[in-house]
mmCIF entry with sequence, helices, sheets and N, C-alpha, C, O atoms, coordinates in Angstrom:
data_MODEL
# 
_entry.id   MODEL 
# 
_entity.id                         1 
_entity.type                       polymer 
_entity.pdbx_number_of_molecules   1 
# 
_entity_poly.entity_id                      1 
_entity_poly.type                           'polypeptide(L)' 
_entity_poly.nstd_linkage                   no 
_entity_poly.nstd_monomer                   no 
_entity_poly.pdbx_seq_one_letter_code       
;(UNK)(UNK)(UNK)(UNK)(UNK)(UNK)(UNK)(UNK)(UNK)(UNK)(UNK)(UNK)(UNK)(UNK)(UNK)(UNK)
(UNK)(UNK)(UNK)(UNK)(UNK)(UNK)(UNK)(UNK)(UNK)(UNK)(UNK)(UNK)(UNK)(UNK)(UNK)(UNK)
(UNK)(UNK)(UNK)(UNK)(UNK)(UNK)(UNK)(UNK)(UNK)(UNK)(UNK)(UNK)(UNK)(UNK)(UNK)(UNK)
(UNK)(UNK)(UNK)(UNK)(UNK)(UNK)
;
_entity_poly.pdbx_seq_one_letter_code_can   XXXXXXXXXXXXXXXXXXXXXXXXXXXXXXXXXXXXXXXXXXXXXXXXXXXXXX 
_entity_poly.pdbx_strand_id                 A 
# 
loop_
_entity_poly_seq.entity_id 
_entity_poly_seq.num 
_entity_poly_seq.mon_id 
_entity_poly_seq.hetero 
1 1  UNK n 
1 2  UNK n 
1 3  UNK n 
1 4  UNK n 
1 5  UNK n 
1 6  UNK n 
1 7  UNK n 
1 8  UNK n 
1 9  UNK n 
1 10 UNK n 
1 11 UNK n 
1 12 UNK n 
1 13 UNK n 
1 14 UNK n 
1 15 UNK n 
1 16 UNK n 
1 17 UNK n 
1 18 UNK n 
1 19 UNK n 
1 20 UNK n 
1 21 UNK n 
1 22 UNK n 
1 23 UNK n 
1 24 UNK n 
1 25 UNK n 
1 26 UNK n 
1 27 UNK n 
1 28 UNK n 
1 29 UNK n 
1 30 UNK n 
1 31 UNK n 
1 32 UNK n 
1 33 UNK n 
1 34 UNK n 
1 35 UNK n 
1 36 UNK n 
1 37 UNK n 
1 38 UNK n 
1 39 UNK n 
1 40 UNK n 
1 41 UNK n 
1 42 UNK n 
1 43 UNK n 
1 44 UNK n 
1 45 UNK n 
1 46 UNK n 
1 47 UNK n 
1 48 UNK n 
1 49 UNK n 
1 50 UNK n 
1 51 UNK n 
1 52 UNK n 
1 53 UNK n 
1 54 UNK n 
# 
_struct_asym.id          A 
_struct_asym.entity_id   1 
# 
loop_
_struct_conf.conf_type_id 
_struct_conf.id 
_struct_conf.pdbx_PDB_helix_id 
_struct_conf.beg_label_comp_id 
_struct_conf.beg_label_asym_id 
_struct_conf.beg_label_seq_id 
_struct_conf.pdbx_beg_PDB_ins_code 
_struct_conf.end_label_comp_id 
_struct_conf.end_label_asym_id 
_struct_conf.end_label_seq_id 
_struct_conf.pdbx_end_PDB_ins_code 
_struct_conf.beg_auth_comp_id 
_struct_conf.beg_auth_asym_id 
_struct_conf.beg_auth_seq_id 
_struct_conf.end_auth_comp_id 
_struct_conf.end_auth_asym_id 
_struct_conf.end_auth_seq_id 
_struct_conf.pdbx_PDB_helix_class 
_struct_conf.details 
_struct_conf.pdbx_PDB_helix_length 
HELX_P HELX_P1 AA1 UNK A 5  ? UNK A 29 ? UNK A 5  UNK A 29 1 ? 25 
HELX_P HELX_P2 AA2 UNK A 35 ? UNK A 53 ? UNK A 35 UNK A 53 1 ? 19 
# 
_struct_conf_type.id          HELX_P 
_struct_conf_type.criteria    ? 
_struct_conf_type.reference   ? 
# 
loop_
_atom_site.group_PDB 
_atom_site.id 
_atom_site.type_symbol 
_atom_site.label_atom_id 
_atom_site.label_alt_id 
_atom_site.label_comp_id 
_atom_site.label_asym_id 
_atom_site.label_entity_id 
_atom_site.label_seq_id 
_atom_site.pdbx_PDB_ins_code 
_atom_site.Cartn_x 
_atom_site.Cartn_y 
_atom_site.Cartn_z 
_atom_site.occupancy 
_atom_site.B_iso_or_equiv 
_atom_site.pdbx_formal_charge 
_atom_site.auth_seq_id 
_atom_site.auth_comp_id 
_atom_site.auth_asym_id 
_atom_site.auth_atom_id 
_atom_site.pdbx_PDB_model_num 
ATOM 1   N N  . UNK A 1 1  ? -14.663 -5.459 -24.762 1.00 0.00 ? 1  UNK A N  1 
ATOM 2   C CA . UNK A 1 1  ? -14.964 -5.618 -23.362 1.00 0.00 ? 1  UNK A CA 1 
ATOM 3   C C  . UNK A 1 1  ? -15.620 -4.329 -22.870 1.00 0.00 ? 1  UNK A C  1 
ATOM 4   O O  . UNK A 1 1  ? -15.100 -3.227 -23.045 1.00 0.00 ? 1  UNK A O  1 
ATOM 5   N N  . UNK A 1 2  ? -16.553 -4.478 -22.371 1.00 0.00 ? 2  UNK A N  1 
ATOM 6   C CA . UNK A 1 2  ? -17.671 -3.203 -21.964 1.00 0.00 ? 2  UNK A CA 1 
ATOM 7   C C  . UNK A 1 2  ? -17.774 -2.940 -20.301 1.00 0.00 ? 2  UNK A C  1 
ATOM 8   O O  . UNK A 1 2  ? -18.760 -3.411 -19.732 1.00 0.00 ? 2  UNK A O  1 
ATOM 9   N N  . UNK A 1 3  ? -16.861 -2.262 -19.578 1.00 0.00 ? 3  UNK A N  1 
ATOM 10  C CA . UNK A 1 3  ? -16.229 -1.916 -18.524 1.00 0.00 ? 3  UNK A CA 1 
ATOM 11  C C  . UNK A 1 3  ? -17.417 -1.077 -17.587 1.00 0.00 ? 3  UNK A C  1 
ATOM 12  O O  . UNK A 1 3  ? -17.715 -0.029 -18.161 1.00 0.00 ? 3  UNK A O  1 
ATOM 13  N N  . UNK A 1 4  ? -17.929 -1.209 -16.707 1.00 0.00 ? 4  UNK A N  1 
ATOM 14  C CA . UNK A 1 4  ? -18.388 -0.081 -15.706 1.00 0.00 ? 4  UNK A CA 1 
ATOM 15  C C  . UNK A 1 4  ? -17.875 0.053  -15.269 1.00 0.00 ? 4  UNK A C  1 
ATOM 16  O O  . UNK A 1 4  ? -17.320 -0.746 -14.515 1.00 0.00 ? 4  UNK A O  1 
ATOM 17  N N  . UNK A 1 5  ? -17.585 1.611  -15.461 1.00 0.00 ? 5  UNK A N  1 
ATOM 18  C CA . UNK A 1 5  ? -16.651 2.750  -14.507 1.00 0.00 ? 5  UNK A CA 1 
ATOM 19  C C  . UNK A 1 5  ? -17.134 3.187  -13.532 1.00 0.00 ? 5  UNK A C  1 
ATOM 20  O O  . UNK A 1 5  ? -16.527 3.564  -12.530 1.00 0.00 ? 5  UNK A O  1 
ATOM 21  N N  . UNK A 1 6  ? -18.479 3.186  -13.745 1.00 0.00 ? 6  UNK A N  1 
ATOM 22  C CA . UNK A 1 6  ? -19.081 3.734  -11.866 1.00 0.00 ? 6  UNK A CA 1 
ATOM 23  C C  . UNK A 1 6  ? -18.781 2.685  -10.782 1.00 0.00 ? 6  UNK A C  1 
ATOM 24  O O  . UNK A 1 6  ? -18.665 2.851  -9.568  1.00 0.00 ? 6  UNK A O  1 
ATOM 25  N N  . UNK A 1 7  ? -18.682 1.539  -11.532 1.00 0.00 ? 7  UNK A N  1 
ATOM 26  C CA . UNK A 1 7  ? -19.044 0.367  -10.575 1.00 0.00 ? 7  UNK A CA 1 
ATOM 27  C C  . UNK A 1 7  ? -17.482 0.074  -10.065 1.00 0.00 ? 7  UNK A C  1 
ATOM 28  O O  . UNK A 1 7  ? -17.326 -0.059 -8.851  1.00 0.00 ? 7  UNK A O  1 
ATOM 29  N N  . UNK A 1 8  ? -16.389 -0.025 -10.888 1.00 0.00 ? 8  UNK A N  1 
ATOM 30  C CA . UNK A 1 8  ? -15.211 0.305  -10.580 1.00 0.00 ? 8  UNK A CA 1 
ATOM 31  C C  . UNK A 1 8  ? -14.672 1.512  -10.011 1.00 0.00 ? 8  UNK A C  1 
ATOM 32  O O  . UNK A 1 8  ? -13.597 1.536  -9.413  1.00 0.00 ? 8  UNK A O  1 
ATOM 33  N N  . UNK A 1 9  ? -15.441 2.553  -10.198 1.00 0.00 ? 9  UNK A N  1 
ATOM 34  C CA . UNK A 1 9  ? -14.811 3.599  -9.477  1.00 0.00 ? 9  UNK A CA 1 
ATOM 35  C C  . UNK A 1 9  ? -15.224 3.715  -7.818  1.00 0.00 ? 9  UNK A C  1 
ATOM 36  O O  . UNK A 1 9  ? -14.527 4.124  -6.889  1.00 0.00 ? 9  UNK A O  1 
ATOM 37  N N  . UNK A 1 10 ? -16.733 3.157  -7.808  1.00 0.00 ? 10 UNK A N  1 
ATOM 38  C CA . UNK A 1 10 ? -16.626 3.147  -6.347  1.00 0.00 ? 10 UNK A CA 1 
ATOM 39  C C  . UNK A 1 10 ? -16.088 1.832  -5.615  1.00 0.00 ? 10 UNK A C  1 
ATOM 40  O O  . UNK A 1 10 ? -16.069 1.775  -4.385  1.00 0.00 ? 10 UNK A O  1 
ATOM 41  N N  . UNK A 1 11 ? -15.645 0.764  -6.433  1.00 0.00 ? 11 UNK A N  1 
ATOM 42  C CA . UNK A 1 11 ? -14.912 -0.502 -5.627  1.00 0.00 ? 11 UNK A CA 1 
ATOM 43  C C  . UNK A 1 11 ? -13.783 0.339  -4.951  1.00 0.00 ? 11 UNK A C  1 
ATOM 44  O O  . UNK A 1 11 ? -13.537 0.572  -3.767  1.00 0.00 ? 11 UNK A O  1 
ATOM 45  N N  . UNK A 1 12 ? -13.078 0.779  -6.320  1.00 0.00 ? 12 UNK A N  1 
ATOM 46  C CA . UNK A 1 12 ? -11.604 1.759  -5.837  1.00 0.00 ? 12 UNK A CA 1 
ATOM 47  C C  . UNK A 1 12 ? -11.671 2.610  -4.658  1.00 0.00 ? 12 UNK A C  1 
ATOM 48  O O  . UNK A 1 12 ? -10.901 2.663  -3.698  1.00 0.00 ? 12 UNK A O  1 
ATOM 49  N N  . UNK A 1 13 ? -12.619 3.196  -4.879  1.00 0.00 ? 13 UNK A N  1 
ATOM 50  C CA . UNK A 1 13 ? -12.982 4.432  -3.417  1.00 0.00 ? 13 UNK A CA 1 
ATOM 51  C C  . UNK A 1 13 ? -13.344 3.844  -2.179  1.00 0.00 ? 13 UNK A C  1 
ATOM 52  O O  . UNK A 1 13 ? -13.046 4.332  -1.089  1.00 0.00 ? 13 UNK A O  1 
ATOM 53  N N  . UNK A 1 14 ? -14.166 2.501  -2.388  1.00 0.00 ? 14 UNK A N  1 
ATOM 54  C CA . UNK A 1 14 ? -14.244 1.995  -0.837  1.00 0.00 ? 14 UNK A CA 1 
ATOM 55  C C  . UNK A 1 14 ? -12.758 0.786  -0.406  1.00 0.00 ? 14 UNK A C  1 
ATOM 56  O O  . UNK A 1 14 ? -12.389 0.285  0.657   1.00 0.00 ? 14 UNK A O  1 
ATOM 57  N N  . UNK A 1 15 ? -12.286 0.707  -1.715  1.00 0.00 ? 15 UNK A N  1 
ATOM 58  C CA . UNK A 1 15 ? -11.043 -0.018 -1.550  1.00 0.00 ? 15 UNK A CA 1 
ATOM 59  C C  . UNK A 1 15 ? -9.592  1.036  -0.614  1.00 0.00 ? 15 UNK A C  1 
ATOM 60  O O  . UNK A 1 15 ? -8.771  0.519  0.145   1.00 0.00 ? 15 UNK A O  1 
ATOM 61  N N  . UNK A 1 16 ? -9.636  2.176  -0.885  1.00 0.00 ? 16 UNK A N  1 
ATOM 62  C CA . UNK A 1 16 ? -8.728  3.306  -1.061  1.00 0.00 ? 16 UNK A CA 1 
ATOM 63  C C  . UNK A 1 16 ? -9.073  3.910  0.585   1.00 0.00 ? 16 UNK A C  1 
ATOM 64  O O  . UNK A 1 16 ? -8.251  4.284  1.421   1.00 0.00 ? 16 UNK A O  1 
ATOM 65  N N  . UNK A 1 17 ? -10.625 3.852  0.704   1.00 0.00 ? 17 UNK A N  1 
ATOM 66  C CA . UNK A 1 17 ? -10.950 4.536  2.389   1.00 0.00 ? 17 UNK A CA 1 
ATOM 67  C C  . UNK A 1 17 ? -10.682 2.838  3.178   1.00 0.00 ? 17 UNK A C  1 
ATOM 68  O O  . UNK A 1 17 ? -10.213 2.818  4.316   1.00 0.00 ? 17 UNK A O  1 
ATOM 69  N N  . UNK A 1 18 ? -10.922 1.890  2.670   1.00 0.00 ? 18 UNK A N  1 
ATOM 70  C CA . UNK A 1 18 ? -10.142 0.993  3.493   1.00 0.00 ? 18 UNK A CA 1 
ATOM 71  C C  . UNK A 1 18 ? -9.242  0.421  4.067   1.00 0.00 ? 18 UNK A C  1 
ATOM 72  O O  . UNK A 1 18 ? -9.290  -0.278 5.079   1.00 0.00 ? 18 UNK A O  1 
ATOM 73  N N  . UNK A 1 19 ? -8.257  0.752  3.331   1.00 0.00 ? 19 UNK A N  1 
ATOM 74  C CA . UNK A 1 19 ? -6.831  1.461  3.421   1.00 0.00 ? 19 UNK A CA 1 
ATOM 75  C C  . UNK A 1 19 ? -6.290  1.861  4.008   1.00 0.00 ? 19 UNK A C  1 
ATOM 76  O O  . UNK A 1 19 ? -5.280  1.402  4.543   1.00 0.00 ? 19 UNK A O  1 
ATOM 77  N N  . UNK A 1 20 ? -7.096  3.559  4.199   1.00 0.00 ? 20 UNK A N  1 
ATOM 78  C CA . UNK A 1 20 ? -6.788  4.560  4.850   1.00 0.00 ? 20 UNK A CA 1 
ATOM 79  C C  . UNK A 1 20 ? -7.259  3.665  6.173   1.00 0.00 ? 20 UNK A C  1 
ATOM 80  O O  . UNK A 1 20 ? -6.372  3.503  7.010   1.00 0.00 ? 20 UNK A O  1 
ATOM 81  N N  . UNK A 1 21 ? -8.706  2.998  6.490   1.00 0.00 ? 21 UNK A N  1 
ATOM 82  C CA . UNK A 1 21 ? -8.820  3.170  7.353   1.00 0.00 ? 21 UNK A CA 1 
ATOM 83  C C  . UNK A 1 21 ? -7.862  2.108  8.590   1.00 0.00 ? 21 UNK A C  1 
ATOM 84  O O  . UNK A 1 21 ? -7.543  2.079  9.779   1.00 0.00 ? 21 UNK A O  1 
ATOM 85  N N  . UNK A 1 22 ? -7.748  1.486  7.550   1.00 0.00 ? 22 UNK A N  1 
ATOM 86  C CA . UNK A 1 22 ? -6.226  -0.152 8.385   1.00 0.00 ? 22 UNK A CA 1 
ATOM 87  C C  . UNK A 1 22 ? -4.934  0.464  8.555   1.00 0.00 ? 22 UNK A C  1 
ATOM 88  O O  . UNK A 1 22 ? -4.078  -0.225 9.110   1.00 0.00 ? 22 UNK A O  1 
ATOM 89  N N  . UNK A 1 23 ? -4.487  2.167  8.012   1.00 0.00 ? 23 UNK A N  1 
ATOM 90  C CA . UNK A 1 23 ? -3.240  2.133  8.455   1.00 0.00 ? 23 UNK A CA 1 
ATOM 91  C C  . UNK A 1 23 ? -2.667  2.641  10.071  1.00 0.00 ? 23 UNK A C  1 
ATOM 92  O O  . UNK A 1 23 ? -1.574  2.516  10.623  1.00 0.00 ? 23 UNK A O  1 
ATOM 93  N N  . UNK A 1 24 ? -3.791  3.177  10.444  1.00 0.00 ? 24 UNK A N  1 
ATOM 94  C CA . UNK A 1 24 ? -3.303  3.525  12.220  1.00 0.00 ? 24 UNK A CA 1 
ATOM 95  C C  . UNK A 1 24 ? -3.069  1.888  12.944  1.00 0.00 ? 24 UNK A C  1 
ATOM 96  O O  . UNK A 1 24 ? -2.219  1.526  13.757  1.00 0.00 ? 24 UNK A O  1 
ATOM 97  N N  . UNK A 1 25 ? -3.905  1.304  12.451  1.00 0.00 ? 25 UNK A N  1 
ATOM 98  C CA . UNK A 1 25 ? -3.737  -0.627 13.118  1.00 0.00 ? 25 UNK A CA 1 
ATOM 99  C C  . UNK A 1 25 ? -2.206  -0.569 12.441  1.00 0.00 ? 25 UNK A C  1 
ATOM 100 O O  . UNK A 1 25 ? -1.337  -0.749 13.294  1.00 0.00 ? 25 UNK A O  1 
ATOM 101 N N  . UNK A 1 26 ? -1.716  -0.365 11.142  1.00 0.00 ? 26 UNK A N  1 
ATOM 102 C CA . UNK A 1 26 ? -0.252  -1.173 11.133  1.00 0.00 ? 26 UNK A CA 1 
ATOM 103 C C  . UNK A 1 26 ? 0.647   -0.483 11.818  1.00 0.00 ? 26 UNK A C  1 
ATOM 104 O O  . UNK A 1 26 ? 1.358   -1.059 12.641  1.00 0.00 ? 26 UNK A O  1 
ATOM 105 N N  . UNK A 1 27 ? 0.750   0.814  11.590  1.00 0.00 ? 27 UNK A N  1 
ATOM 106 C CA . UNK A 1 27 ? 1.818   1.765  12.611  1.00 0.00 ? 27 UNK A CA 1 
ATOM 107 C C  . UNK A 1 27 ? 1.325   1.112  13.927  1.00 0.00 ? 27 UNK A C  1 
ATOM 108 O O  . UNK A 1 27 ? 2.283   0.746  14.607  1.00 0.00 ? 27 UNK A O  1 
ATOM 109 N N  . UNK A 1 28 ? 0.044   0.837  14.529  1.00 0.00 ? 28 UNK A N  1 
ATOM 110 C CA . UNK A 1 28 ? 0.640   0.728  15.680  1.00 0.00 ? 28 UNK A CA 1 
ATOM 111 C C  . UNK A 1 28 ? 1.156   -0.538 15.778  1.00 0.00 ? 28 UNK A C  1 
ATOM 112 O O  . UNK A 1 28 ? 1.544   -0.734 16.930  1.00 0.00 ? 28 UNK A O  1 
ATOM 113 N N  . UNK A 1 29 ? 1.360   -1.683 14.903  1.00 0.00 ? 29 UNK A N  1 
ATOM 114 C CA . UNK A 1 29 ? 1.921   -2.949 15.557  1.00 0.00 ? 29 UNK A CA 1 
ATOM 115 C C  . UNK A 1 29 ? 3.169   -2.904 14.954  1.00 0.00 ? 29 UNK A C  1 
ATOM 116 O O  . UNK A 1 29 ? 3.871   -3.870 15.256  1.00 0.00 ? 29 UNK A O  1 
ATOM 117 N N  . UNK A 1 30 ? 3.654   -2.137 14.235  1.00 0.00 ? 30 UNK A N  1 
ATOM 118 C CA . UNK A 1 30 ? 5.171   -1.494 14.152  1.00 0.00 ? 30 UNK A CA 1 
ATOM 119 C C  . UNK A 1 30 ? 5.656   -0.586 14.510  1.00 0.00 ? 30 UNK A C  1 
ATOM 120 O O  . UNK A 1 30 ? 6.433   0.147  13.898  1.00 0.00 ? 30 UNK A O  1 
ATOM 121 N N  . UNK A 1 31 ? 5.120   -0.468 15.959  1.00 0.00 ? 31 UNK A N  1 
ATOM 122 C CA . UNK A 1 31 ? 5.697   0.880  16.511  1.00 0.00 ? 31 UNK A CA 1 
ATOM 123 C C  . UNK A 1 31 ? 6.930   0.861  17.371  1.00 0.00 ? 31 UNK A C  1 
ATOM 124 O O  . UNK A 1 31 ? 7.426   1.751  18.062  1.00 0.00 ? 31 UNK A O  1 
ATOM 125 N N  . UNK A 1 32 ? 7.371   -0.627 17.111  1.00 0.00 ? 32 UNK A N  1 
ATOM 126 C CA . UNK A 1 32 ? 9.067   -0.978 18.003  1.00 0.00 ? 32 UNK A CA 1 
ATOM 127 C C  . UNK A 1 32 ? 10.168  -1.231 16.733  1.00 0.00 ? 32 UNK A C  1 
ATOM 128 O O  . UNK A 1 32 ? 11.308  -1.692 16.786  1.00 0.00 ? 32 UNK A O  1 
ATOM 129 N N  . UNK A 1 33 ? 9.540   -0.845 15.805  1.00 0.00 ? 33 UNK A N  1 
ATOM 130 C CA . UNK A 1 33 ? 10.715  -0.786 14.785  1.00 0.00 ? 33 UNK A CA 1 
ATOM 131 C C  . UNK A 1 33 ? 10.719  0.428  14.350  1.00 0.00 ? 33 UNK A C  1 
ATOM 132 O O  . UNK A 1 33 ? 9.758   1.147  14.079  1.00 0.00 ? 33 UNK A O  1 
ATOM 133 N N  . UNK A 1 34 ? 12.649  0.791  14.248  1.00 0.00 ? 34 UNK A N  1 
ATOM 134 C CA . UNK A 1 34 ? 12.964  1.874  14.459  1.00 0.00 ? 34 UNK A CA 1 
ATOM 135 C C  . UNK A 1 34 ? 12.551  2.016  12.521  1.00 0.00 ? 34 UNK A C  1 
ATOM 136 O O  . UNK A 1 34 ? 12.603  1.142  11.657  1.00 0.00 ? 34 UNK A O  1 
ATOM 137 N N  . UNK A 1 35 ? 12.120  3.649  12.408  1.00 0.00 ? 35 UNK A N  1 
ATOM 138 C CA . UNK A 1 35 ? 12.078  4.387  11.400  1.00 0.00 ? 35 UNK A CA 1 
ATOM 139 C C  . UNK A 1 35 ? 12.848  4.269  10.355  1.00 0.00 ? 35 UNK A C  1 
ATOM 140 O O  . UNK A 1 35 ? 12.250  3.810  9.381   1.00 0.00 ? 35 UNK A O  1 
ATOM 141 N N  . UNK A 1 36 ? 14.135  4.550  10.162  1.00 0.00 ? 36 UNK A N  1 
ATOM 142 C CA . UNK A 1 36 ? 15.427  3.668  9.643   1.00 0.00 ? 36 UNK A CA 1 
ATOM 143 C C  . UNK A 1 36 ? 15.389  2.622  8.970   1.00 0.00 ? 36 UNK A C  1 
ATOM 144 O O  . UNK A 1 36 ? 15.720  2.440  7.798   1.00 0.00 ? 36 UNK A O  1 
ATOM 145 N N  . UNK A 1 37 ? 14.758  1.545  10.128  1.00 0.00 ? 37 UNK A N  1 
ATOM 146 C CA . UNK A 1 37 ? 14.952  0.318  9.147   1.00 0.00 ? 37 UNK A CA 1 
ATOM 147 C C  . UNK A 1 37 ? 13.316  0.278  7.972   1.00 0.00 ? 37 UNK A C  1 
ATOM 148 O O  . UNK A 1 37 ? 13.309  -0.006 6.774   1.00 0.00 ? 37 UNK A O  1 
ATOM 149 N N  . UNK A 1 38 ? 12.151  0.649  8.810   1.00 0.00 ? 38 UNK A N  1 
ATOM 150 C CA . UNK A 1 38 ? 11.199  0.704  8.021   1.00 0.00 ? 38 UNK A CA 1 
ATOM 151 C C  . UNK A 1 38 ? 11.781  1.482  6.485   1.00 0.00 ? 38 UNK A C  1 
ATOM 152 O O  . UNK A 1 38 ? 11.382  0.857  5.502   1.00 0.00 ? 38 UNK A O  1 
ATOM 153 N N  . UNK A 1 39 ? 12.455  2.452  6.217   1.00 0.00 ? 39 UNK A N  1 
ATOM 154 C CA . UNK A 1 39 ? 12.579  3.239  5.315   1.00 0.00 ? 39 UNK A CA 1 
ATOM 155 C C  . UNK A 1 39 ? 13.572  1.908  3.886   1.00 0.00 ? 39 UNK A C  1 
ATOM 156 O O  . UNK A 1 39 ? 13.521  1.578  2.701   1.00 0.00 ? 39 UNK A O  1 
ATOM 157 N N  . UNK A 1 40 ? 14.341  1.633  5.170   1.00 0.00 ? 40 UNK A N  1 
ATOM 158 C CA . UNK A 1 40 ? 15.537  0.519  4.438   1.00 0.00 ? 40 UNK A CA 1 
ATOM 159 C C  . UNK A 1 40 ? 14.950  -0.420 3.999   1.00 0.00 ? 40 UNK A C  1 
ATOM 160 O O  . UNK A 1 40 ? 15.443  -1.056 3.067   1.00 0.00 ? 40 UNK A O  1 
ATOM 161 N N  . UNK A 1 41 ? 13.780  -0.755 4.528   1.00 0.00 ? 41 UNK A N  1 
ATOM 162 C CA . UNK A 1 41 ? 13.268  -1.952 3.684   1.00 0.00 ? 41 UNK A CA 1 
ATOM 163 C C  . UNK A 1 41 ? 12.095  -1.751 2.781   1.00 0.00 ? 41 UNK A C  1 
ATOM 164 O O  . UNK A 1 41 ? 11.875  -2.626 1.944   1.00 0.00 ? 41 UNK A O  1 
ATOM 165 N N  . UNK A 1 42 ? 11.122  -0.447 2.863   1.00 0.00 ? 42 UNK A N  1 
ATOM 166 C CA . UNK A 1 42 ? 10.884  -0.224 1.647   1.00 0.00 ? 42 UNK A CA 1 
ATOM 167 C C  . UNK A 1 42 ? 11.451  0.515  0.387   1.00 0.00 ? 42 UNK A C  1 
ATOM 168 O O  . UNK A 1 42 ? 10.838  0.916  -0.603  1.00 0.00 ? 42 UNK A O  1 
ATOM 169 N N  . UNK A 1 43 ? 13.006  0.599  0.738   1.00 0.00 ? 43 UNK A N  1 
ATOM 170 C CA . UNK A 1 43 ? 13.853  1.307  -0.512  1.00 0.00 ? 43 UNK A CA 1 
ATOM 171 C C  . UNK A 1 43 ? 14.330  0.108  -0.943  1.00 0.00 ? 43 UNK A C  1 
ATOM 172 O O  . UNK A 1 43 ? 14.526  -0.016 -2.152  1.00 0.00 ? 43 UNK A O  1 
ATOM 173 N N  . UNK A 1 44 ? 14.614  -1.031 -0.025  1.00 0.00 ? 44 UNK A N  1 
ATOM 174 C CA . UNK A 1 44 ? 14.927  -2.449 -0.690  1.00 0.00 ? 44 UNK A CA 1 
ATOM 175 C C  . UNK A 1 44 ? 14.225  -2.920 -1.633  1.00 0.00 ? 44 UNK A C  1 
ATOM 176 O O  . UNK A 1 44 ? 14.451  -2.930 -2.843  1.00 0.00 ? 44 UNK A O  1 
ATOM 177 N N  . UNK A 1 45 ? 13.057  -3.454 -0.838  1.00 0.00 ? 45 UNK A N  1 
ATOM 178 C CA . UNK A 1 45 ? 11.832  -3.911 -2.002  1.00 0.00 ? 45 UNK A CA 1 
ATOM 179 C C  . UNK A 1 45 ? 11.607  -3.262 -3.019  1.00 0.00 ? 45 UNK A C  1 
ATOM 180 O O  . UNK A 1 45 ? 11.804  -3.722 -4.144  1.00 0.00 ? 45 UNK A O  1 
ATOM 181 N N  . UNK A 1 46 ? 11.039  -1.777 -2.727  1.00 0.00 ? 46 UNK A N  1 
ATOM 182 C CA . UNK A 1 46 ? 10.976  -1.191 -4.129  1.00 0.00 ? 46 UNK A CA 1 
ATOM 183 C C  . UNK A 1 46 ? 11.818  -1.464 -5.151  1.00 0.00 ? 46 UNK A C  1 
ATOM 184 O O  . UNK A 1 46 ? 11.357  -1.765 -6.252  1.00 0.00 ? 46 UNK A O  1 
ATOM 185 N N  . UNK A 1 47 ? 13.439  -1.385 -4.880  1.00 0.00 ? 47 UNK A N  1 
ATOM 186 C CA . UNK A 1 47 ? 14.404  -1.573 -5.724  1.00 0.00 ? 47 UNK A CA 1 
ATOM 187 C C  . UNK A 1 47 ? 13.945  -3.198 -6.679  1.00 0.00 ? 47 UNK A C  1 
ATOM 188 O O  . UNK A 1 47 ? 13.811  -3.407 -7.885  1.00 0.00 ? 47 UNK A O  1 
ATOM 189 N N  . UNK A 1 48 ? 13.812  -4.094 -5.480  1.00 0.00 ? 48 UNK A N  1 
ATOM 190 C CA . UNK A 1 48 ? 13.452  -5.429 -5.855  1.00 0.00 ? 48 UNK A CA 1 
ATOM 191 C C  . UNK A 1 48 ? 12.524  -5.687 -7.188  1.00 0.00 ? 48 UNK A C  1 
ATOM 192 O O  . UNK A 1 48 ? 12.676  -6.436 -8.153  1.00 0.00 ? 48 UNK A O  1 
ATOM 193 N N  . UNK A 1 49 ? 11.629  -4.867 -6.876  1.00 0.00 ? 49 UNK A N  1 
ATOM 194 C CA . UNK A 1 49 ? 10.171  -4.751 -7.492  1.00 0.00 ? 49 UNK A CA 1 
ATOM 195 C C  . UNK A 1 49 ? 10.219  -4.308 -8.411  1.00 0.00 ? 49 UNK A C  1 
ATOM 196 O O  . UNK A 1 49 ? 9.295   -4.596 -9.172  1.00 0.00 ? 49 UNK A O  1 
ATOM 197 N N  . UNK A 1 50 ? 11.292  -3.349 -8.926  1.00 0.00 ? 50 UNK A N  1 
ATOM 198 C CA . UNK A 1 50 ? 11.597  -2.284 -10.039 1.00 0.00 ? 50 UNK A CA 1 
ATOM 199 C C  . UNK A 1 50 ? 12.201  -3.116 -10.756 1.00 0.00 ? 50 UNK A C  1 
ATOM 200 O O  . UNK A 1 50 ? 11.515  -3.193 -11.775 1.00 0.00 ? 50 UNK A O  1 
ATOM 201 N N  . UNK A 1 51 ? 13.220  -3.909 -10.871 1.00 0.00 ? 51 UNK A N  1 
ATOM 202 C CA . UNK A 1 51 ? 14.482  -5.476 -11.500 1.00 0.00 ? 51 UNK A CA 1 
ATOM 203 C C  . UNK A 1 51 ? 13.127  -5.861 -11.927 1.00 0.00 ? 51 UNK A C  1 
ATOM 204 O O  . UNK A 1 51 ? 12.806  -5.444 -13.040 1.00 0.00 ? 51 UNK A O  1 
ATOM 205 N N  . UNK A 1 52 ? 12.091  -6.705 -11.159 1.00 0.00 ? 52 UNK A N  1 
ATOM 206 C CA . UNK A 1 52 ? 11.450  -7.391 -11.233 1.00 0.00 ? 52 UNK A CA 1 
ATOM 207 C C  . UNK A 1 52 ? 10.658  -7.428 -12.948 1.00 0.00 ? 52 UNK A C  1 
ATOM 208 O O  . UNK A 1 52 ? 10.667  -8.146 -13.948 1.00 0.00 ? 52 UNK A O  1 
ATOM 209 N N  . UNK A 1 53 ? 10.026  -6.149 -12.462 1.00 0.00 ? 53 UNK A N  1 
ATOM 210 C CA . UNK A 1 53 ? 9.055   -5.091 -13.622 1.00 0.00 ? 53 UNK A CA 1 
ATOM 211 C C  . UNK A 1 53 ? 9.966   -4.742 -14.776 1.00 0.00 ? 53 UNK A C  1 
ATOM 212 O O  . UNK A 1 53 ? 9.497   -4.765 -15.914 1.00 0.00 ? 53 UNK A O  1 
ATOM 213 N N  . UNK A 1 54 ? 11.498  -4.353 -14.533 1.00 0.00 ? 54 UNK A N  1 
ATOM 214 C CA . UNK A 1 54 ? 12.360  -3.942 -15.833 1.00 0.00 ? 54 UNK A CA 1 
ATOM 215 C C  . UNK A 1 54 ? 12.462  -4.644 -16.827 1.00 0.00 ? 54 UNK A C  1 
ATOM 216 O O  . UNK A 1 54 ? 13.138  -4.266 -17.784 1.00 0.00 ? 54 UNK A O  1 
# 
């Protein structure tokens, strides 16, 4: 299988600044949930995700 890496490397990079650029939109439509629980539920999932993958 004969891979372009340029062509993948800039999907990744405009994938990665797109990203960046959608995360002020999610903080702000989770900005009435307290910190706490945000933390609690990505230490949940992760955990989830980790079983999952093991």
């Amino acid at each position: 299988m004969n891979l372009n890496y340029d062509k993948d490397g800039l999907t990744y990079a405009v994938l990665s600044y797109l990203m960046w650029e959608l995360t002020p939109i999610y903080w702000k439509l989770v900005h009435h949930v307290a910190p706490g629980e945000i933390l609690a539920q990505r230490v949940f999932w992760s955990f989830i995700l980790c079983l999952f993958f093991y």
